[in-house]
C-alpha positions as CSV (number, residue, x, y, z in Angstrom):
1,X,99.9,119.3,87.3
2,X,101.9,116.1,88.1
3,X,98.6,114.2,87.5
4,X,98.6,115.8,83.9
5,X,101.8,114.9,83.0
6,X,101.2,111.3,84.4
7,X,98.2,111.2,81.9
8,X,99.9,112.7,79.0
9,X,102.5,109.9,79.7
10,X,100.4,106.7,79.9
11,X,98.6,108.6,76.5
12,X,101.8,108.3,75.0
13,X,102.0,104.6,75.8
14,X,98.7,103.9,74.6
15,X,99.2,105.3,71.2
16,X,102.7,103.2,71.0
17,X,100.7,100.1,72.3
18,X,97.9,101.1,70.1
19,X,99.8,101.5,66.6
20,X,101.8,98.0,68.0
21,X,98.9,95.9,68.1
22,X,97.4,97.2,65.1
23,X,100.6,96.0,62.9
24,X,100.2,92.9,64.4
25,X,96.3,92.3,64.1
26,X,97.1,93.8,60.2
27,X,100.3,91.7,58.9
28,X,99.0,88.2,61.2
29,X,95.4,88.8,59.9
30,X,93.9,88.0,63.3
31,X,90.0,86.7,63.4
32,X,87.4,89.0,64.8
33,X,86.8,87.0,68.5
34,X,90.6,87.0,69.2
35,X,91.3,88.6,72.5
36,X,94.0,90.3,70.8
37,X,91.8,91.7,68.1
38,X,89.5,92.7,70.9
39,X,92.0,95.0,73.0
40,X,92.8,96.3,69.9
41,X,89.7,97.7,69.1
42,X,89.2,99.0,72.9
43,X,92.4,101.0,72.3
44,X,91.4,102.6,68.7
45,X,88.0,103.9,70.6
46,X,90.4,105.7,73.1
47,X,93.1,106.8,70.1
48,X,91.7,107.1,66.6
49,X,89.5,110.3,67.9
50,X,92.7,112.2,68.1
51,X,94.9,109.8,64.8
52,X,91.8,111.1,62.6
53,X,91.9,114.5,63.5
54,X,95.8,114.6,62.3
55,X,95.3,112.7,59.0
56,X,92.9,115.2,58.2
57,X,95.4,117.7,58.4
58,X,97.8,115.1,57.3
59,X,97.1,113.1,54.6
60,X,99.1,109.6,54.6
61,X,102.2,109.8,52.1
62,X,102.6,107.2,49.3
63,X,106.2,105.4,49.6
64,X,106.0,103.0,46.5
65,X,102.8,100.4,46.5
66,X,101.9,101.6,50.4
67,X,100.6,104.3,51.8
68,X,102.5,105.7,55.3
69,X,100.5,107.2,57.7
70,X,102.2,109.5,59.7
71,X,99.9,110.4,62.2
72,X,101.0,108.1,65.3
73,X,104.2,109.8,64.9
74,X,103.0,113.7,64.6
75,X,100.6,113.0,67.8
76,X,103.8,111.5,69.6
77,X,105.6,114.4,69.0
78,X,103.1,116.3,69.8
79,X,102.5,114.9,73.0
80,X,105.6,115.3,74.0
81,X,106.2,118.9,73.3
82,X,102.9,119.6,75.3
83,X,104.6,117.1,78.3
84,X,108.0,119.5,78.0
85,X,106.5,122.5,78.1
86,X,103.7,121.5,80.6
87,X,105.8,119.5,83.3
């Protein structure tokens, strides 16, 4: 059990690190071959499986001339109920 929790944890971290670099590879416009680019793909192999599964559901909500997507936070959430119930 404590080894679920541990993973549900580091998830959690990887989804925050995940949406994080994203932003930043977005608004800085970051080349293709830049390491940062490159982790940042790595991590939306292990996390957009489980983002696009939620904006299905959960489409993202227009706020003026953008579009918010409020999947990160909904899987957050919900990662964290399962980690309160579960440990």
């Amino acid at each position: 059990m404590a080894l679920i929790c541990w993973l549900l944890a580091v998830y959690s971290l990887v989804v925050i690190f995940h949406v994080v670099l994203r932003m930043i590879v977005d608004f800085m416009r970051i080349p293709w071959g830049h390491p940062v680019r490159r982790i940042s793909d790595v991590l939306a192999v292990v996390v957009d499986p489980a983002l696009n599964l939620i904006r299905r559901m959960l489409p993202a909500v227009p706020l003026g001339g953008l579009n918010l997507d409020l999947s990160p936070i909904v899987l957050l959430v919900g990662l964290a109920v399962i980690r309160g119930i579960l440990c």
